[in-house]
N, CA, C and O of each residue as an XYZ file, in Angstrom:
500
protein
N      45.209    196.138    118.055
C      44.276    195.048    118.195
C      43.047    195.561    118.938
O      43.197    196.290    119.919
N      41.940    195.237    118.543
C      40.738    196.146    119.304
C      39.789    194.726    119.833
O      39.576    193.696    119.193
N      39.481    194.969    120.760
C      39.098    194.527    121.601
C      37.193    194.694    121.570
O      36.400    195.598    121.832
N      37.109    193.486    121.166
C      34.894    193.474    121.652
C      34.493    192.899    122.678
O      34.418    191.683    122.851
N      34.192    193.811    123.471
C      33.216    193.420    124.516
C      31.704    193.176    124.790
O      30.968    194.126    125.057
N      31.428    192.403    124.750
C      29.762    191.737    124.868
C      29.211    192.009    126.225
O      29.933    191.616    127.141
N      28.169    192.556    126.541
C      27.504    192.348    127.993
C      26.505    191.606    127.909
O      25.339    191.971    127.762
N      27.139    189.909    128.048
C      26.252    188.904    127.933
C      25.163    188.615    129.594
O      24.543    187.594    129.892
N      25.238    189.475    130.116
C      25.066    189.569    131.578
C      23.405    189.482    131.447
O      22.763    190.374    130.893
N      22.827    188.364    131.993
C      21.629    188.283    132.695
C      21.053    189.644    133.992
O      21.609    189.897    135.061
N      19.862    190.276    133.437
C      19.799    191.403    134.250
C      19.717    190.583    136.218
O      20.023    191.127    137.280
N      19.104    188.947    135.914
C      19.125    188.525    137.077
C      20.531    188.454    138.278
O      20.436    188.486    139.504
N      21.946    188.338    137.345
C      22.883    188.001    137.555
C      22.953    188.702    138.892
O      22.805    188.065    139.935
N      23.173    189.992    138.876
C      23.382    190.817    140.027
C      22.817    190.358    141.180
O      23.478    189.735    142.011
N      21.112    190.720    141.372
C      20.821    189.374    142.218
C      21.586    188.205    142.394
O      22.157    188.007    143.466
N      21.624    187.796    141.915
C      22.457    186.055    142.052
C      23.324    186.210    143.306
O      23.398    185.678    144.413
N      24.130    187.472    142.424
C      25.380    187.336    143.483
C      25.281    187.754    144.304
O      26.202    187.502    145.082
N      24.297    188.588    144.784
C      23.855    189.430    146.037
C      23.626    188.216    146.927
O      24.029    188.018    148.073
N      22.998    187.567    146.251
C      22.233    186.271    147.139
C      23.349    185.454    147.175
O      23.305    184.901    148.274
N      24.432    185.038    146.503
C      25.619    184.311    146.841
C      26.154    184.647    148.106
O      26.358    183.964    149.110
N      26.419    186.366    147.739
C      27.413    186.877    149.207
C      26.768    187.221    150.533
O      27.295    187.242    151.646
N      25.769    187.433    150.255
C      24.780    187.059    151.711
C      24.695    185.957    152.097
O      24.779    185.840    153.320
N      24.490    184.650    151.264
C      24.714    183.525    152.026
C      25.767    183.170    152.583
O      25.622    182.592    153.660
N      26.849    183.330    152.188
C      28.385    183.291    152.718
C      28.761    184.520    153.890
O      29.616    184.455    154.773
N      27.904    185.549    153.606
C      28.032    186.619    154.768
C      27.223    185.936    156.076
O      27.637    186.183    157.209
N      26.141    185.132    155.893
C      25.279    184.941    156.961
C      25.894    183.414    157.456
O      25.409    183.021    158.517
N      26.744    182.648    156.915
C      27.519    181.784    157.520
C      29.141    182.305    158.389
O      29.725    181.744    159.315
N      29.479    183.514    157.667
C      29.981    183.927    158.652
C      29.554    185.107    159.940
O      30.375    185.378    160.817
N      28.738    185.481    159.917
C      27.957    186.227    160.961
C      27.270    184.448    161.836
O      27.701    184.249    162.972
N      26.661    183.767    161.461
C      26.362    182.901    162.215
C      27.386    182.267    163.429
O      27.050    181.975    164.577
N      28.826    182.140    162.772
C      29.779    181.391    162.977
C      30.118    182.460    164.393
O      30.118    182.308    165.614
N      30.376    183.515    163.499
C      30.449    185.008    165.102
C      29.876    185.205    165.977
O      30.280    185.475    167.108
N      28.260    185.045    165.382
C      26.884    185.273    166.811
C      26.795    184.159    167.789
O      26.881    184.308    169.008
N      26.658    183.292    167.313
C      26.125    181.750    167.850
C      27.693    181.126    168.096
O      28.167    180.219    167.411
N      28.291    181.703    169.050
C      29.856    180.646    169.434
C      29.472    179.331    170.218
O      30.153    178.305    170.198
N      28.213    179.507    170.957
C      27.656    178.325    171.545
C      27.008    176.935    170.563
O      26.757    175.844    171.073
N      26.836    177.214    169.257
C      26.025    176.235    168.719
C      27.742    174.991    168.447
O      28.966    175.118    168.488
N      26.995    174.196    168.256
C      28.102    172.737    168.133
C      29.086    173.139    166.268
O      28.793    173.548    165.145
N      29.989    172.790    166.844
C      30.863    172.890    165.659
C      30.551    172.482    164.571
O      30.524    173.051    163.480
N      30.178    170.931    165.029
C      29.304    169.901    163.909
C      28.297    171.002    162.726
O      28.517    171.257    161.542
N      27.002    171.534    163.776
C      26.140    172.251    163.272
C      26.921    173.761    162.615
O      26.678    173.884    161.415
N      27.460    174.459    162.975
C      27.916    175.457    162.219
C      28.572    174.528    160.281
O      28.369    174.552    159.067
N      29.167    174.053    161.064
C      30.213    173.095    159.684
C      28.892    172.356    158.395
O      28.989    172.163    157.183
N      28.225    172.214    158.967
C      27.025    171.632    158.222
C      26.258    172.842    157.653
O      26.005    172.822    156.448
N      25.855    173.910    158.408
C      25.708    175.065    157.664
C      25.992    175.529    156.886
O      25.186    175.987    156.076
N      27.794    175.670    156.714
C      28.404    176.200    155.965
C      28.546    175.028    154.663
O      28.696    175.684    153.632
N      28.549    174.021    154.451
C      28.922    173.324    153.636
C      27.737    173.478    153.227
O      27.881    173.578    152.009
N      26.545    173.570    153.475
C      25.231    173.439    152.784
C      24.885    175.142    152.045
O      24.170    175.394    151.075
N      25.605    176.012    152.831
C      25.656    177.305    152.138
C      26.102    177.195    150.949
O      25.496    177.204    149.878
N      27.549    177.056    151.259
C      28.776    177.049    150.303
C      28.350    176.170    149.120
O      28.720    176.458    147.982
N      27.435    174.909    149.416
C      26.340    174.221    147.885
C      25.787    174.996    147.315
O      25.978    175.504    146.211
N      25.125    175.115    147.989
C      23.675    176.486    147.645
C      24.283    177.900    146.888
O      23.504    178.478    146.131
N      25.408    178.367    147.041
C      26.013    179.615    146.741
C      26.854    178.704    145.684
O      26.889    179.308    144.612
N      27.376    177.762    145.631
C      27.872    177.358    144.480
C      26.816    177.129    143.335
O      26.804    177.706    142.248
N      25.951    176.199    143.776
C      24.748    176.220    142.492
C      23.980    177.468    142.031
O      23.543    177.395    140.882
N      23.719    178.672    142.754
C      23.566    179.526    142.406
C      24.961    180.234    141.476
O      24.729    181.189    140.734
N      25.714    179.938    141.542
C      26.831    181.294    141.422
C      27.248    180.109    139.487
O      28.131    180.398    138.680
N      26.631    179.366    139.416
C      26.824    177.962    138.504
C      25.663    178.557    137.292
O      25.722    178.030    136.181
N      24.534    179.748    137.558
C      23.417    179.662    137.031
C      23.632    180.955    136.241
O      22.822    181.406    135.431
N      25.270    181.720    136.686
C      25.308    183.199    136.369
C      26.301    182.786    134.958
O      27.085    181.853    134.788
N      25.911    183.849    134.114
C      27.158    184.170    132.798
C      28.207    183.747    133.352
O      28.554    182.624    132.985
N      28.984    184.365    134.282
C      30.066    183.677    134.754
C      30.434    182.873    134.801
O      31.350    182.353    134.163
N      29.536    182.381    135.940
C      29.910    180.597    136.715
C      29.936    179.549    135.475
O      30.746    178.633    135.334
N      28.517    180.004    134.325
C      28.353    179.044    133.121
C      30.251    178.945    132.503
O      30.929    178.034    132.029
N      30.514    180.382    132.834
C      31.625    180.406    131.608
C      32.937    179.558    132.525
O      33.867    178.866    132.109
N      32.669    179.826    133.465
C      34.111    179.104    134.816
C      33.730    177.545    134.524
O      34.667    176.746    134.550
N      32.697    177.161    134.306
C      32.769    175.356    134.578
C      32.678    174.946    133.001
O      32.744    173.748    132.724
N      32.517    175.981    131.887
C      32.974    175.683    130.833
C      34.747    175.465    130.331
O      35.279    174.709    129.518
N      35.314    176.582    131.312
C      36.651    176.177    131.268
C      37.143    175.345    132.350
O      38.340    175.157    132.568
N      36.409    174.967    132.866
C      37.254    173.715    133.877
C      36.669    172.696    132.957
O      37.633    172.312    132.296
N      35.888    172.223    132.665
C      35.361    170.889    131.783
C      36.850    170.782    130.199
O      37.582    169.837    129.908
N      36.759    171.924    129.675
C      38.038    171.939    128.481
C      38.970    171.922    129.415
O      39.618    170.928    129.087
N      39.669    172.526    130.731
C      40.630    172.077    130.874
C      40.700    170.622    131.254
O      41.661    170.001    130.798
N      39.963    170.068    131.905
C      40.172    168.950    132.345
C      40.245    167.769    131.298
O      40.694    166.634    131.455
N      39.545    168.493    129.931
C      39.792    167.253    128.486
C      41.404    167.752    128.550
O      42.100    166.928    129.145
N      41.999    168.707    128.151
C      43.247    168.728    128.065
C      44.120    168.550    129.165
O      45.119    169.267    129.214
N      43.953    167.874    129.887
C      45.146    167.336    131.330
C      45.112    165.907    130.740
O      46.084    165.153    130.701
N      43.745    165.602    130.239
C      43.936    163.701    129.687
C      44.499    163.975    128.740
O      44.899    162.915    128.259
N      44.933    165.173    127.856
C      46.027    164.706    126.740
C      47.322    164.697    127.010
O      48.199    164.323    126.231
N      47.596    165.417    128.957
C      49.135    165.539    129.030
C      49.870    163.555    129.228
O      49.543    162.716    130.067
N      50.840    163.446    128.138
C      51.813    162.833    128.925
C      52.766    162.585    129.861
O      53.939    162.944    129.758
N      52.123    161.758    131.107
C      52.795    162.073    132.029
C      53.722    161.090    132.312
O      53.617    159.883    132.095
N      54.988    161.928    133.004
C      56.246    160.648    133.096
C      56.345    159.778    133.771
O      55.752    159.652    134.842
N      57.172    158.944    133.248
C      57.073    157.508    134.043
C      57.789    157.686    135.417
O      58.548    158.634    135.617
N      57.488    156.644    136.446
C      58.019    156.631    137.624
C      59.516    156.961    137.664
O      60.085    157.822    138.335
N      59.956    156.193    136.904
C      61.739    156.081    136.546
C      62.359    157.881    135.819
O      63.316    158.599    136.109
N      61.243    158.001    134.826
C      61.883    159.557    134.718
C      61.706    160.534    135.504
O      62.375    161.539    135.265
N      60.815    160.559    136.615
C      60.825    161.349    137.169
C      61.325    161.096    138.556
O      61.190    161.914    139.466
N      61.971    159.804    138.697
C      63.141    159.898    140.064
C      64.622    160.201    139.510
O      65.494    160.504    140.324
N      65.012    160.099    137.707
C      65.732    159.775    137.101
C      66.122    162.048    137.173
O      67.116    162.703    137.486
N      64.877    162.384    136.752
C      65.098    164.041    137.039
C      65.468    164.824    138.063
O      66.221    165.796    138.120
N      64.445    163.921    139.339
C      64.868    164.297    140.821
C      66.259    164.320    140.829
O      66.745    165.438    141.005
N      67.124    163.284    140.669
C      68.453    162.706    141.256
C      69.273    163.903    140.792
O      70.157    164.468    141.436
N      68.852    164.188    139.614
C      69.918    164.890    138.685
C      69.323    166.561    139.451
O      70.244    167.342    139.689
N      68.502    166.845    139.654
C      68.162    168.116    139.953
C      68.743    168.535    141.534
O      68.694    169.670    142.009
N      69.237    167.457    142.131
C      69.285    167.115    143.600
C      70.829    167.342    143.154
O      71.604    168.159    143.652
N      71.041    166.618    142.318
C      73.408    166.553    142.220
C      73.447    167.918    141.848
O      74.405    168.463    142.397
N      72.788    168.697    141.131
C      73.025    170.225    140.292
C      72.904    171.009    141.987
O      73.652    171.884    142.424
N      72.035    170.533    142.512
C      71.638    171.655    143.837
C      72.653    171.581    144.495
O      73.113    172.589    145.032
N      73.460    169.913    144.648
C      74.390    170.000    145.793
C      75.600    170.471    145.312
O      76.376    170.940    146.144
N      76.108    170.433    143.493
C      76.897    170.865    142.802
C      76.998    172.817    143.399
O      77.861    173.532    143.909
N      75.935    172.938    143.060
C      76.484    174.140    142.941
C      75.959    174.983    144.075
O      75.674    176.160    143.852
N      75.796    174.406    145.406
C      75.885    175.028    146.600
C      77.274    174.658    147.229
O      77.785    175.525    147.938
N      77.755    173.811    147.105
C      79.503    173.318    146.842
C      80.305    174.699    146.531
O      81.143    175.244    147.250
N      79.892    175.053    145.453
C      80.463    176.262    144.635
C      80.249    177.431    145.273
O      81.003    178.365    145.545
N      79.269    177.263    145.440
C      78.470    179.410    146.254
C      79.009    178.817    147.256
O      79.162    179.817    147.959
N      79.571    177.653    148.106
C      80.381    177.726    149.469
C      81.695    177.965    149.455
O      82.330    178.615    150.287
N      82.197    177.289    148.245
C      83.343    177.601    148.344
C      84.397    178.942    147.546
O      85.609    179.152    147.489
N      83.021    179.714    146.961
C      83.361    181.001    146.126
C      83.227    182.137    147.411
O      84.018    183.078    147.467
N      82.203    181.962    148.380
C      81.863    182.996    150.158
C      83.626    182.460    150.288
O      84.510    183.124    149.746
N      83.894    181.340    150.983
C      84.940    181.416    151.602
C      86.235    182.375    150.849
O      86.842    183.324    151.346
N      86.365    181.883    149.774
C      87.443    182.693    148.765
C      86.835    184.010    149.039
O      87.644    184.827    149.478
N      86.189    184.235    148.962
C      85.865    186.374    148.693
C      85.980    186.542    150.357
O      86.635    187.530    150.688
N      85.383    185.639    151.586
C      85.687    186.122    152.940
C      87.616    186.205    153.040
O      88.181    187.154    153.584
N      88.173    185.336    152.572
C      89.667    184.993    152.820
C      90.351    186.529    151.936
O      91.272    187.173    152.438
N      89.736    186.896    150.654
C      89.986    188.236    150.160
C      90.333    189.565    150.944
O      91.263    190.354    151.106
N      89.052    189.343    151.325
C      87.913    190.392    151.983
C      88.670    191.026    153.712
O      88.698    192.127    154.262
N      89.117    189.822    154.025
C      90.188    190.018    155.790
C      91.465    190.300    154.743
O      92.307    191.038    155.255
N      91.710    189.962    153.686
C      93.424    189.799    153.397
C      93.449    191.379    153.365
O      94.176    191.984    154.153
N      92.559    192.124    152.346
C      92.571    193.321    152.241
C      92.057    194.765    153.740
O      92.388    195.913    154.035
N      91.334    193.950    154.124
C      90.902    195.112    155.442
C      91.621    194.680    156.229
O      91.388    195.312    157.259
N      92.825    193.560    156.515
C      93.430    193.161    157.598
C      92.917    192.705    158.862
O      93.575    192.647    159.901
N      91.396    192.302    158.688
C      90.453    192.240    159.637
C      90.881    190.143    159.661
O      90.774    189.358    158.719
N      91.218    189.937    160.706
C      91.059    188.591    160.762
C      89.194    188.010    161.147
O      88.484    188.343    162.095
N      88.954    187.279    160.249
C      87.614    186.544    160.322
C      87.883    185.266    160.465
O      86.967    184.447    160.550
């Protein structure tokens, strides 16, 4: 199977991201230098970065192609059918009796192989 690769890449792109990770570098260098500024104000920084580096990072081949597949995935989550309240306490219950079923079993298969296990080394446990 052979494989085509396209370099749909905007020569700007690189920039972009330079300028993405510097903004996210200079919210965390801020956060390091300035321990005195108010929490409030750092937190407001960063959320206004983290916009700013998102709408930029939104403008690259990439980002176009990342919020193209979150938009199709999100049409296909409205086609999942999802279960009703009742089947899915109706699955719990049963997944809950199998767990306690068969930790029942791995308890009482240890004891049999420990009761073996002294019969043969003569080791009382």
């Amino acid at each position: 199977m052979s494989e085509n690769t396209e370099n749909n890449s905007n020569p700007l792109d690189m920039l972009r991201w330079l300028v993405i990770f510097g903004l996210l570098g200079g919210v965390v260098a801020v956060n390091h230098f300035f321990p005195e500024l108010s929490v409030l104000y750092i937190a407001l920084i960063a959320v206004a970065a983290v916009g700013i580096a998102g709408f930029i990072a939104s403008t690259t081949v990439k980002g176009s192609t990342f919020i193209t597949f979150a938009k199709e995935a999100r049409i296909e989550v409205r086609k999942v059918v999802w279960p009703t309240r009742q089947e899915t306490t109706t699955t719990t219950m049963i997944v809950l009796a199998a767990t306690v079923v068969m930790a029942l079993l791995l308890w009482g298969l240890d004891g049999i192989i420990v009761e073996i296990v002294s019969f043969i080394t003569g080791l009382g446990i």
